[in-house]
N, C-alpha and C positions, 0 to 999 in steps of 0.2 A: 281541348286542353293545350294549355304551352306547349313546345318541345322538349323545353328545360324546367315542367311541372318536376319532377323526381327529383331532380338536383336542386332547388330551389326548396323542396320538402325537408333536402337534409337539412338545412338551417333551424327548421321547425322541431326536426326528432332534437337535434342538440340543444334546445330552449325547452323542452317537455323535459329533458332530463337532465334539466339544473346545469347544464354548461354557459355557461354567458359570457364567456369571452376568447375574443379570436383574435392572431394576430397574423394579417397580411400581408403578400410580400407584392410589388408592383408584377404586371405581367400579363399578356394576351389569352394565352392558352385556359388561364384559369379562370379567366372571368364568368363565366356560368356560378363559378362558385361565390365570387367574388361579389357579383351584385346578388346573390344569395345572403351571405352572412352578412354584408355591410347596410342591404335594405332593412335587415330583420328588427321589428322595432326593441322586440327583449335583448340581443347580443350587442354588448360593446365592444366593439372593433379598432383595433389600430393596425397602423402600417408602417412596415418597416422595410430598406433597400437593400440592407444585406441581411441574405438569407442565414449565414451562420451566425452572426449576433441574435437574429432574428428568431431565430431556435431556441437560444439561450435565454432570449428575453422573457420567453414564452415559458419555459422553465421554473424561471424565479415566478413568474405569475402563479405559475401551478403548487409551487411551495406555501409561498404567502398565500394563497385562497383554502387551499388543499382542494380543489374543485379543478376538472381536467380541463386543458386549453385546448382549443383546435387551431393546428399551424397548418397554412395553407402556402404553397408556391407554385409556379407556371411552370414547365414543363424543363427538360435536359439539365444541363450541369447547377442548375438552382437546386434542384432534389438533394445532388450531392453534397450541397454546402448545410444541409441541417443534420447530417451524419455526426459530427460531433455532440451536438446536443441530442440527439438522438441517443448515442451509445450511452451517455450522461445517465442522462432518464432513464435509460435501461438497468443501469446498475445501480443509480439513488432509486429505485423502484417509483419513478415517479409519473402520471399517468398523461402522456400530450396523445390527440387525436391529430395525425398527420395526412393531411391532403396535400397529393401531387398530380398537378392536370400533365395530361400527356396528351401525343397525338396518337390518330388511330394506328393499331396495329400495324396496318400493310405499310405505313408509310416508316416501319423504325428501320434502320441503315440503310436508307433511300438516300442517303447526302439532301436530305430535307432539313429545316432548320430544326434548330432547337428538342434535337433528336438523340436520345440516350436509350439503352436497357435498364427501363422503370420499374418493372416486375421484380418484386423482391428485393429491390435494391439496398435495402438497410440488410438483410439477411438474418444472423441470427439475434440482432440487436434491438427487434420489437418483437411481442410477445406473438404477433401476429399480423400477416401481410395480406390483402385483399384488393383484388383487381374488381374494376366496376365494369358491367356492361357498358358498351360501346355507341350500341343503338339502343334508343330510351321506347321508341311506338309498340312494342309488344308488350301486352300485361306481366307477361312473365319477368322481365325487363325490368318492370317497373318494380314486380312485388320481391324481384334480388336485390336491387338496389337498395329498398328500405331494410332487407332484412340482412344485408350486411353494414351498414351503418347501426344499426339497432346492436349486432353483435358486436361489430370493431366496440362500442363506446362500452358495451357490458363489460364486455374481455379487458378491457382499459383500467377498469376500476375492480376487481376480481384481486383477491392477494395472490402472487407480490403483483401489486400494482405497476404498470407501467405502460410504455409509447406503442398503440398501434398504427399501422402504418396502412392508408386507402389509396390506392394510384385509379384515377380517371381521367380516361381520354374521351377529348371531346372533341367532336366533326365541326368545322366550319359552316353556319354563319355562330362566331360564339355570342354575340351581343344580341341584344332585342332589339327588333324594330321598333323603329319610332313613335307607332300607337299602341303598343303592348304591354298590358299590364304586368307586374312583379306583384303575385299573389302568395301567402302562405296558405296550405290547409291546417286547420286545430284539428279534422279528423283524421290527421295520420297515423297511421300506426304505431302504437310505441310495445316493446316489448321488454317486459321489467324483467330484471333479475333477482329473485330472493334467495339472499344467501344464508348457509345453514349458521348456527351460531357454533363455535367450537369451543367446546367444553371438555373437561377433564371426565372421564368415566368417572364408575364407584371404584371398579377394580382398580384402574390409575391411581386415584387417589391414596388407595388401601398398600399400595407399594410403597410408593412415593413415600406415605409414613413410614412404613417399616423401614425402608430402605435410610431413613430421615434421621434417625437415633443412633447410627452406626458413626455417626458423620462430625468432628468436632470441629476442623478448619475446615472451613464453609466461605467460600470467597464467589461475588456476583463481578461480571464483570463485563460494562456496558457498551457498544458500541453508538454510530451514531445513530440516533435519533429523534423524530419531531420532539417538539415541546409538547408533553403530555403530562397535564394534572392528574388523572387517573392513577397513572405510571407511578408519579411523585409521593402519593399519597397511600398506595398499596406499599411502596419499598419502606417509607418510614414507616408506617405500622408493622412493618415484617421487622425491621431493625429494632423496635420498640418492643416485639415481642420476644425475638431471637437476637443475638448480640452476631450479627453477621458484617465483614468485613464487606464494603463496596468500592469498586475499582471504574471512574469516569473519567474521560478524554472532555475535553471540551467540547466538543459535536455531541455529547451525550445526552445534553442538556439536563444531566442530573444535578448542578450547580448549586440548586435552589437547597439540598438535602444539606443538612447541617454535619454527616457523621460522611458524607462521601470524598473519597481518597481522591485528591482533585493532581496530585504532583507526583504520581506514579513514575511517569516518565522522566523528572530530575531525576529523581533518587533510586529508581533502579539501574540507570545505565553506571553509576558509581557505587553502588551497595557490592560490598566484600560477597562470597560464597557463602560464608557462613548467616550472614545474616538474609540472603537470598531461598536458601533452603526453611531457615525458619519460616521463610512466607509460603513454604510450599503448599499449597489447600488438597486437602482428603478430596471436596467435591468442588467441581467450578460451576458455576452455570452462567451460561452467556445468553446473551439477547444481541438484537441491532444488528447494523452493520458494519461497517470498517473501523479498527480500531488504530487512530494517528501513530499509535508511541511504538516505534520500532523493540524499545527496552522492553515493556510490556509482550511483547510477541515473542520477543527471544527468550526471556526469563519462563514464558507457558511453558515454550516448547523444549526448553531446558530441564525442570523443574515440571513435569509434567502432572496435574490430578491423578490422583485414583478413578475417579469417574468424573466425566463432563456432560452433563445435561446442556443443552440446546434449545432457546424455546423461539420456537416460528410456526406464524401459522399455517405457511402453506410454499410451497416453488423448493427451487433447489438449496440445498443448505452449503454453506462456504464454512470450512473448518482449517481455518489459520494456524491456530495452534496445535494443531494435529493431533487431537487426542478427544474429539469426540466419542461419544459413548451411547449416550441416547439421544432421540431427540423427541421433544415433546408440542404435537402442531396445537399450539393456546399463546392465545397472546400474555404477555408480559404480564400485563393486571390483573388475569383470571390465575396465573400462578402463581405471583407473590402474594395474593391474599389470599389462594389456597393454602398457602405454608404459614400464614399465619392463623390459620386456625391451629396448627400441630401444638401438641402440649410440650413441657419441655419440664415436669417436675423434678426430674432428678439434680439436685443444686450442683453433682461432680458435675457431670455432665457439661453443664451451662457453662459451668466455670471455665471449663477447657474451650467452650466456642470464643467466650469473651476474650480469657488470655491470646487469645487467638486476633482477633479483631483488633487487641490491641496494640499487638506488634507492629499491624500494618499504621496503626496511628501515634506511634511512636516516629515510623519513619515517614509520616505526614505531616508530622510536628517539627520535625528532622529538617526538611526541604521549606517546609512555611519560614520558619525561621533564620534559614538561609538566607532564601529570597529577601527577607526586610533588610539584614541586615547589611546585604549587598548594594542594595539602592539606596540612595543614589551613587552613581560614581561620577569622577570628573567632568567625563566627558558624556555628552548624550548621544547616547546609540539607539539601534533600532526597538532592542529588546525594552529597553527601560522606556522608552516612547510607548511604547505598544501597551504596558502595564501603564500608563500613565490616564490612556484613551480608556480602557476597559474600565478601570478606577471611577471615569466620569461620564459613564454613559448614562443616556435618563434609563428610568425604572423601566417603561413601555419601547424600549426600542430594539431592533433585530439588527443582529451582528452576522457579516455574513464575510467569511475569513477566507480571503484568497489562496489557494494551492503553492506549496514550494514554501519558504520559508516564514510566511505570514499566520498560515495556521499554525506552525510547531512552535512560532515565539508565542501567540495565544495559548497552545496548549502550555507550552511551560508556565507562563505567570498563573493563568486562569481565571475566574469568576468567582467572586466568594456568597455563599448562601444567601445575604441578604439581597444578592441582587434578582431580583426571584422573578421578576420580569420581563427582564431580558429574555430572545430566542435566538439562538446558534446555529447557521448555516454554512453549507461549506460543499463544495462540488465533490462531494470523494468517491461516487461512484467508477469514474477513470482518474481522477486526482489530476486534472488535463489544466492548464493554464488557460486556456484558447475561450474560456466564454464566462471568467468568473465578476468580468463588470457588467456585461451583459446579462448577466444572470440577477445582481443585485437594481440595476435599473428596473430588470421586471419586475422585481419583489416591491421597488419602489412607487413604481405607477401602480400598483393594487394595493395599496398601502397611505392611510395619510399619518401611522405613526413613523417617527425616526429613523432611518435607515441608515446603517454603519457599514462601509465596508475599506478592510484593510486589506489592502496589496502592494505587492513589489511593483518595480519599474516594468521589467520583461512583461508580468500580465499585464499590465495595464495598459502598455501602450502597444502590445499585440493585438489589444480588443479596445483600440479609440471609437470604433465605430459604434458599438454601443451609444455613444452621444447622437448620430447622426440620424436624426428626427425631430417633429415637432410638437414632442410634450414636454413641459416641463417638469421638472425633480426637484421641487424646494424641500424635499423632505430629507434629500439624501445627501450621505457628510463622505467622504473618500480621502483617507489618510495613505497617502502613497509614501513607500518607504523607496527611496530612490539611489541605492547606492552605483547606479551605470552598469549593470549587469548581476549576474546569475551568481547571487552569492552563496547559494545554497550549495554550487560546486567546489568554493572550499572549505566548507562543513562536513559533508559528507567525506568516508571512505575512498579512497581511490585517486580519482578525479583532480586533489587537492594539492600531489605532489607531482604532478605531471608537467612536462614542459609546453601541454600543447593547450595547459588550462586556460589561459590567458586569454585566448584565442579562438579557442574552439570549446570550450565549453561556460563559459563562464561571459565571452562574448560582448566586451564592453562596446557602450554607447552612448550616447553623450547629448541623449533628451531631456527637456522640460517640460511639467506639464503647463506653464507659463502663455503660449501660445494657443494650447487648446482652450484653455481656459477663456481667451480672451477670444478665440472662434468662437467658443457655442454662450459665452456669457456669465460664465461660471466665478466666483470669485475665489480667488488664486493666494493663500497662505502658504507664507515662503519662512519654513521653519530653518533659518542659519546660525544661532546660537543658543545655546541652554536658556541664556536668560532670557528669551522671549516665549520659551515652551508655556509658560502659565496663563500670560492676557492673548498668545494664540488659541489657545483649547479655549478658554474662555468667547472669545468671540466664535471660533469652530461649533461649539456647543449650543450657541445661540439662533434660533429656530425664527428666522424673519424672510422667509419667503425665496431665500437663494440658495441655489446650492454650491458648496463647501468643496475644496479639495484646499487640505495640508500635506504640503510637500516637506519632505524632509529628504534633505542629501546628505548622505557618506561614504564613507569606502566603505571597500568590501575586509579590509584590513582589520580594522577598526572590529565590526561586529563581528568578524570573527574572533578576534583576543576577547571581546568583552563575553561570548560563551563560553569560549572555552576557561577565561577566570571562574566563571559562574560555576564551571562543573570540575574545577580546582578545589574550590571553595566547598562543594558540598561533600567531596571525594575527601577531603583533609577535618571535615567536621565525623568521619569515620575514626579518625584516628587519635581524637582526643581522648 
């Protein structure tokens, strides 16, 4: 048998259990693995030179597929550069199989090359860390090796879902000789996982109603999550049967719902007390993950439920608003169409949920109305840009909304119901800047529908290197908001009146993406005045084989007056 029979078989357990794509980084140490996954005829493989784009690319792969990616790199400070997408993944619960070649033990702080402390090195940021034997010639050896690859990939996909992490070292000679064959075995091992299904008890249920009829302001309130028809179709039968108020962020991807509170975030950070307290709900129940709207969090945790239900199927629960109460382990779908079976005859009753639901759609109606009649203004800013692109996105295309001020101007305008096709992505697991082109590239190369993604200057030209490879991206469009710096630091609190903002937080710079463009071949829309915003989208929009970046430039001045007019305007429609 090979030497490198067992490392060559992990390629096989990952193709037996529906992984099919990996993504490479150059490197000596790892090759065992490397002419493992790259010979394997079922895995497609690319390769990438930086390791932390490279992590991230892998990422957006695993979004767009929802099938886990195996990230592989050679040995010492390469491991450390997929930490960021690693931490990512860990708190988007999203699942990457991570290989790291090392050298053998005796040689680690020998001043031998390419020599780090590999063991554990991500910490508590995968769900679980596993070191491979050393020496492969003992059966024993061999039948670990399978049976932690077998578990890393189980544990991967298990809720919450997320990055395990395989450190192998491997003894010198790493390459095959010259007349050695690169075989796969089909009878290796595989070891399934069946997992239980999670359902609601009798008794659960039998509460849950009781408990169901006490309750007249009933507010859901969604964090992010995938695009799910199931999801979509259980909440509007639940609102169809119960007059239930719903609160979604743009990462929520509730959009498609025609009764869902999309402007939560205008109109509560300017909503008087008084009409804040009328939104107060008897019951909350949440789902998801992270929820964008700062107003939204403050106003829970102000205004807090009487009881908040939780629903997760399984891992630690995150309680934001600090007022959980239960939590119930059932996915989203198994309990919004449990509540739609609850009867609800008594017409007082109802009446009071509906009056209820419709306070929140008064001040839905409130902010919708704002917004139109605020755009356009003079001058074009980042904000009315951004509503411009959302406006004209095709029906099948994924929007994937860079961190720091690109997602909160998405969240504020939003997505209206008929766009039902669209999917909403967005790194918010650490909310990090550092990989979110690199994350939409991936979703791009696994993808031959449309790909959108909007970001500022600072991420984008943090992560150029994401270009730095040989696939192309005719699918993907990148609307860079370019105003020379961090303009999110004079929006925010604090930061905004400082003498040292200028400088040190907000960090002006005085890049193009003009010249990368014209590096990796990209064609380069230079949005300079209002009146060419319509035949640019126009062409932008236009799907012929290249890919797309609209540049738009402004001060940081400018978008700032133009929010805070925005939230003038909505704060002054309280007081008519």
């Amino acid at each position: 048998m090979n030497r490198y029979q067992p490392i060559y078989d992990i390629a096989e357990i990952c193709a037996q259990k529906d992984i099919k794509q990996a993504v490479l980084c150059p490197g000596s140490r790892c090759a065992p693995l490397v002419i493992a996954f790259s010979r394997h005829p079922q895995l497609e493989v690319k390769t990438f030179s930086d390791e932390r784009s490279a992590g991230f690319i892998a990422l957006g792969m695993t979004q767009q597929s929802h099938k886990p990616t195996v990230l592989l790199c050679t040995s010492g400070s390469a491991a450390f550069n997929f930490a960021p997408a690693v931490a990512e993944a860990f708190f988007s619960q999203i699942p990457l199989i991570v290989f790291t070649a090392d050298r053998p033990a005796e040689w680690i702080a020998q001043h031998d090359g390419q020599t780090i402390y590999q063991t554990d090195i991500f910490g508590r940021h995968v769900k679980k860390s596993y070191q491979l034997p050393q020496e492969y010639d003992h059966a024993d050896a061999q039948w670990a090796i399978n049976r932690i690859v077998n578990e890393a990939l189980n544990i991967s996909q298990q809720e919450p879902k997320g990055p395990v992490h395989i450190n192998a070292p491997f003894r010198e000679p790493l390459y095959p000789g010259k007349d050695e064959t690169i075989t796969f075995r089909e009878s290796v091992r595989i070891i399934h996982d069946s997992r239980p299904e999670v359902v609601l008890s009798d008794y659960q249920k039998k509460r849950i109603q009781d408990q169901w009829k006490s309750f007249h302001n009933v507010l859901i309130v969604a964090g992010q999550h995938d695009y799910q028809h199931d999801i979509l179709g259980a909440l509007q039968h639940l609102i169809h049967e119960h007059p239930i108020a719903v609160v979604g962020d743009v990462i929520s991807n509730l959009h498609p719902l025609e009764d869902v509170v999309r402007h939560a975030d205008v109109f509560l950070g300017q909503a008087s007390d008084d009409v804040k307290k009328s939104l107060r709900p008897d019951l909350l129940i949440t789902y998801g993950k992270s929820v964008i709207s700062k107003n939204v969090k403050i106003f829970l945790r102000q205004y807090a439920p009487r009881i908040h239900w939780h629903l997760q199927a399984s891992g630690a629960v995150s309680d934001p608003f600090q007022s959980i109460s239960e939590i119930f382990q059932v996915s989203p779908f198994t309990f919004f169409s449990q509540l739609s079976l609850f009867g609800n005859d008594e017409t007082f009753e109802r009446q009071k949920q509906a009056n209820y639901k419709k306070l929140w759609e008064v001040e839905e109606r409130r902010a919708t109305r704002t917004l139109r009649e605020f755009f356009p203004q003079p001058e074009l800013s980042e904000l009315e840009l951004v509503g411009q692109v959302l406006e004209n996105l095709p029906v099948n295309a994924t929007l994937h909304l860079a961190n720091s001020m690109s997602v909160r101007y998405a969240n504020f305008i939003g997505l209206k119901a008929a766009q039902k096709g669209i999917r909403v992505m967005a790194n918010r697991g650490t909310s990090g800047i550092d990989g979110c082109t690199s994350t939409a590239v991936g979703q791009s190369l696994n993808s031959d529908s449309p790909q959108f993604l909007i970001t500022g200057d600072v991420a984008f030209f943090y992560d150029r290197n994401a270009f730095w490879h040989n696939y192309p991206l005719p699918n993907l469009r990148i609307v860079l908001l370019n105003n020379h710096g961090g303009v999110i630091f004079k929006m925010i609190d604090g930061p905004g009146s400082l003498p040292e903002t200028e400088d040190f937080f907000v960090t002006k710079q005085n890049l193009h993406a003009k010249h990368l463009c014209d590096e990796f071949g990209y064609d380069h829309l230079r949005l300079d005045s209002k009146r060419k915003l319509k035949n640019l989208l126009k062409d932008f929009m236009e799907f012929d084989g290249r890919t797309k970046i609209l540049e738009f430039e402004s001060g940081t001045d400018l978008n700032k007056n133009i929010v805070d007019h925005l939230k003038q305007k909505i704060k002054q429609s309280y007081e008519l």
